[in-house]
C-alpha positions in Angstrom: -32.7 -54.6 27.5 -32.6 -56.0 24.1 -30.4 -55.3 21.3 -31.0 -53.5 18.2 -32.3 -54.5 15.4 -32.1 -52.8 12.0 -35.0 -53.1 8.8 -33.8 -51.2 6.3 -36.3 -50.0 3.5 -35.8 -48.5 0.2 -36.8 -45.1 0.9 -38.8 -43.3 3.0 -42.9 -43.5 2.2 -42.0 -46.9 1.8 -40.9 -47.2 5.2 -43.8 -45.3 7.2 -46.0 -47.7 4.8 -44.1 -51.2 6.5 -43.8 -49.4 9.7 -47.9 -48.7 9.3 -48.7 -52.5 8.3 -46.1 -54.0 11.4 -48.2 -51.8 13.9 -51.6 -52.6 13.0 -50.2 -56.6 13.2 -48.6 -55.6 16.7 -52.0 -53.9 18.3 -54.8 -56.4 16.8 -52.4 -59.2 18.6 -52.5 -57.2 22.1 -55.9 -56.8 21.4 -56.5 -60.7 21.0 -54.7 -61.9 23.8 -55.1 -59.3 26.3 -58.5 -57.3 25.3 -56.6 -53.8 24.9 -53.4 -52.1 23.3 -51.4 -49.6 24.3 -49.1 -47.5 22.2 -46.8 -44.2 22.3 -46.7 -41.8 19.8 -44.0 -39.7 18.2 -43.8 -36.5 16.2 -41.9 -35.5 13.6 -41.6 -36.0 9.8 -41.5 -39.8 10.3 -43.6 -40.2 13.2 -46.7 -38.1 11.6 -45.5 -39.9 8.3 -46.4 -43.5 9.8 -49.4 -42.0 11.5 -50.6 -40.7 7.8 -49.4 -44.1 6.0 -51.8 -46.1 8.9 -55.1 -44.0 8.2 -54.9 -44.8 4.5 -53.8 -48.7 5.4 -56.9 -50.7 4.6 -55.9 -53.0 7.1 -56.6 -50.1 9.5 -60.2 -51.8 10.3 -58.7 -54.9 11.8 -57.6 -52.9 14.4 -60.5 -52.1 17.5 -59.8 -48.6 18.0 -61.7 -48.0 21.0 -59.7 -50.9 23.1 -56.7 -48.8 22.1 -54.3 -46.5 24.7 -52.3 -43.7 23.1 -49.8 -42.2 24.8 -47.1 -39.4 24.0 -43.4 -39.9 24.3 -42.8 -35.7 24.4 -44.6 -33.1 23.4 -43.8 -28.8 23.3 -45.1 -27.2 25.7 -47.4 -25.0 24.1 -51.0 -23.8 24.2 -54.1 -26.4 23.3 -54.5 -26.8 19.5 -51.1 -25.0 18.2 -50.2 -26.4 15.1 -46.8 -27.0 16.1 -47.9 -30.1 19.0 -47.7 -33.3 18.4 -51.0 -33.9 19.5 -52.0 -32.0 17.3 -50.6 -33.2 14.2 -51.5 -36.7 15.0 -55.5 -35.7 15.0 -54.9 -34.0 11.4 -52.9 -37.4 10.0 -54.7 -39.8 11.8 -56.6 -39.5 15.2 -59.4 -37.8 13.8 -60.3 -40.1 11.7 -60.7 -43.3 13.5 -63.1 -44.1 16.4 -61.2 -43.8 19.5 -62.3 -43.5 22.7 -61.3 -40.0 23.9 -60.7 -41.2 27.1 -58.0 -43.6 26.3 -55.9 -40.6 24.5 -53.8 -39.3 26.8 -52.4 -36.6 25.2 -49.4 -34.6 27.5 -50.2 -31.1 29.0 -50.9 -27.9 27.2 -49.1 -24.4 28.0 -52.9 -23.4 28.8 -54.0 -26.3 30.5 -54.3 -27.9 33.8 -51.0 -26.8 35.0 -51.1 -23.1 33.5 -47.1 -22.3 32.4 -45.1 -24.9 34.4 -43.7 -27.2 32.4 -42.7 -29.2 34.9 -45.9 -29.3 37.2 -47.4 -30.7 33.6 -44.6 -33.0 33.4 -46.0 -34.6 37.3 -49.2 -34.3 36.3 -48.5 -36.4 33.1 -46.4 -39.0 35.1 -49.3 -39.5 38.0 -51.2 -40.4 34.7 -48.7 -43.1 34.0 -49.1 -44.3 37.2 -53.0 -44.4 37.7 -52.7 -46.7 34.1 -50.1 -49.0 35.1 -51.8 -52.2 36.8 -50.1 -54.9 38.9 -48.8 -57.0 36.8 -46.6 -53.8 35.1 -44.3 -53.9 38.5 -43.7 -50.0 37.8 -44.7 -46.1 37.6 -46.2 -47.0 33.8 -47.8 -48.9 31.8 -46.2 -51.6 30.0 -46.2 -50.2 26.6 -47.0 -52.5 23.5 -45.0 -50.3 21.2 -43.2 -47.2 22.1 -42.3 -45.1 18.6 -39.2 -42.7 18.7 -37.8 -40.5 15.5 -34.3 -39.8 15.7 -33.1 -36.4 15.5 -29.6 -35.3 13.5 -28.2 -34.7 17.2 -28.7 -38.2 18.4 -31.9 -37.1 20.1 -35.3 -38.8 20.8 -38.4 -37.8 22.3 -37.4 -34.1 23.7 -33.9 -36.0 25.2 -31.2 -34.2 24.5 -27.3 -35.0 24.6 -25.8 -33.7 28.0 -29.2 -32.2 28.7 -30.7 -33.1 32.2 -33.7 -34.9 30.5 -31.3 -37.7 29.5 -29.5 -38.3 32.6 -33.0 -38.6 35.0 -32.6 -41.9 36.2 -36.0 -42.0 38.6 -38.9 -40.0 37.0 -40.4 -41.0 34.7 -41.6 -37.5 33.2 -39.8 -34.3 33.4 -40.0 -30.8 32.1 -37.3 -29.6 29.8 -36.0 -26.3 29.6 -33.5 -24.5 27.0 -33.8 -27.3 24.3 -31.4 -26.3 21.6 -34.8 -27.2 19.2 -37.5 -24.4 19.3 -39.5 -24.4 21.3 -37.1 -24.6 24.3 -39.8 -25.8 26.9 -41.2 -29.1 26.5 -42.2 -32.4 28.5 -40.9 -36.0 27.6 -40.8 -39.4 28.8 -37.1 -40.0 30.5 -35.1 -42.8 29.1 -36.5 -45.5 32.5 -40.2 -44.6 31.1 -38.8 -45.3 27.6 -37.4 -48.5 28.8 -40.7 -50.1 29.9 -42.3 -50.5 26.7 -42.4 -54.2 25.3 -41.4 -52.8 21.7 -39.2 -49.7 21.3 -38.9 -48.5 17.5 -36.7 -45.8 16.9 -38.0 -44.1 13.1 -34.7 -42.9 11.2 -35.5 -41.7 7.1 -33.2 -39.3 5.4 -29.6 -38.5 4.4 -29.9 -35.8 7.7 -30.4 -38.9 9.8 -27.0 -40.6 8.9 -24.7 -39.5 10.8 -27.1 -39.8 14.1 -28.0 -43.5 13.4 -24.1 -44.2 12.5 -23.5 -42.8 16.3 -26.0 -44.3 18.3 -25.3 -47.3 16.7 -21.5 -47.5 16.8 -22.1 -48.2 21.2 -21.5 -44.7 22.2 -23.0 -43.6 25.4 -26.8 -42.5 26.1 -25.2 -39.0 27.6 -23.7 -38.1 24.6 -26.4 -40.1 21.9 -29.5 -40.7 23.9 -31.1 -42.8 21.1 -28.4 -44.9 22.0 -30.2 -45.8 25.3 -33.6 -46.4 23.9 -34.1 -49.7 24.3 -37.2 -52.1 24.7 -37.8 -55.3 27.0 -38.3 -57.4 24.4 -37.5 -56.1 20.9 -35.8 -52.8 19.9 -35.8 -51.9 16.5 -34.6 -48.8 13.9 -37.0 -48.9 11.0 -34.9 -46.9 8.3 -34.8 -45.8 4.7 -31.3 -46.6 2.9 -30.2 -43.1 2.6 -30.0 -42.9 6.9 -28.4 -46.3 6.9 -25.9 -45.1 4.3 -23.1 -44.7 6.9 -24.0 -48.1 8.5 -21.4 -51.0 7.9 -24.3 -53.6 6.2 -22.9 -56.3 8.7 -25.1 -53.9 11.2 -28.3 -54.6 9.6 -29.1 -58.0 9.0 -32.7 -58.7 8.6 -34.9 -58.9 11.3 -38.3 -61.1 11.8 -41.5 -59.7 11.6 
């Protein structure tokens, strides 16, 4: 796995706006030498704030949206349009707005669909997706993601991994259900840290004084138990695309700057 990296930007619309510009530059170059991209989503503040930054990018026309893959790193497990899913917020800041091909967004399980109420019956469901996507040369139950985007919550937590939680310690599947999340709603499907792991590119969105104390943690070598953004890591690059205030309890010997 590859070690962290840390960009630290002045605040936080600044941030989604470079984190906007780095993933257009990261698909169209998939795009070029392979034909197609494939990227996971996050939620959140700063997930749906770099989602919102990207549809106003003009740059955003360089990119061929319907040679794109979306995928979802967790989702709540709730009924088909609730305001409250990730899916759902990423069609108001962004999805609906570009030209994708609906069959390449692969958007996790509702509460109402498919697999009626059982969270983890979505959760196989969403992982035999995975598998029907990933091709030879990805030697593994999912695709090789381009990117894979993760916010960082107060608690150390990405995707819907959370510390102790059974989520974080799966070690085989690469989708679970999670149950009794101590963030409402309690029931919720997410990619498990050796899904996480596959992706070429893993960057892990931290913005806010809130999000100090969690990137100070993760980033100080404690254990993906206790700090599971600690354990998110990609093949090739992982990065923590911050604002100063959550890099305020970072030692600036952490963050030297990174390439583009």
């Amino acid at each position: 796995m590859s070690t962290p990296q840390l960009v630290v930007h002045r605040d936080k619309d600044l941030m989604a706006q470079a984190a906007a510009a780095r993933l257009i530059t990261k698909i169209v170059d998939a795009q070029s030498s392979r034909g197609h991209a494939s990227v996971v989503l996050t939620g959140g503040r700063n997930g749906n704030g770099v989602l919102a930054a990207l549809a106003a990018a003009p740059a955003r026309d360089a990119v061929d949206w319907g040679r794109l893959d979306l995928w979802w790193g967790d989702e709540r497990f709730l009924p088909e349009g609730d305001a409250d899913r990730n899916v759902t917020q990423a069609r108001e800041a962004l999805l609906d707005r570009v030209p994708l091909d609906p069959k390449r967004v692969h958007a996790m399980p509702a509460s109402n669909g498919p697999h009626g109420a059982d969270a983890d019956a979505a959760a196989a469901g969403y992982a035999e997706e995975l598998a029907r996507a990933a091709g030879p040369e990805n030697h593994g139950a999912v695709p090789v993601f381009d990117v894979l985007m993760l916010g960082v919550g107060p608690d150390t937590h990405v995707a819907s991994l959370f510390p102790e939680l059974p989520a974080v310690r799966e070690t085989e599947r690469t989708v679970v259900g999670v149950h009794g999340a101590p963030k409402p709603p309690p029931t919720r499907v997410t990619l498990t840290l050796p899904a996480i792991r596959a992706a070429r590119e893993v960057w892990l969105l931290a913005a806010g004084e809130d999000k100090a104390g969690a990137a100070a943690i993760a980033l100080s070598g404690a254990g993906e138990i206790q700090a599971p953004a600690a354990g998110a890591r990609g093949r090739a690059r992982t990065l923590w695309l911050m604002d100063t205030a959550a890099a305020s309890r970072l030692p600036r010997s952490l963050y030297p700057p990174a390439s583009p």
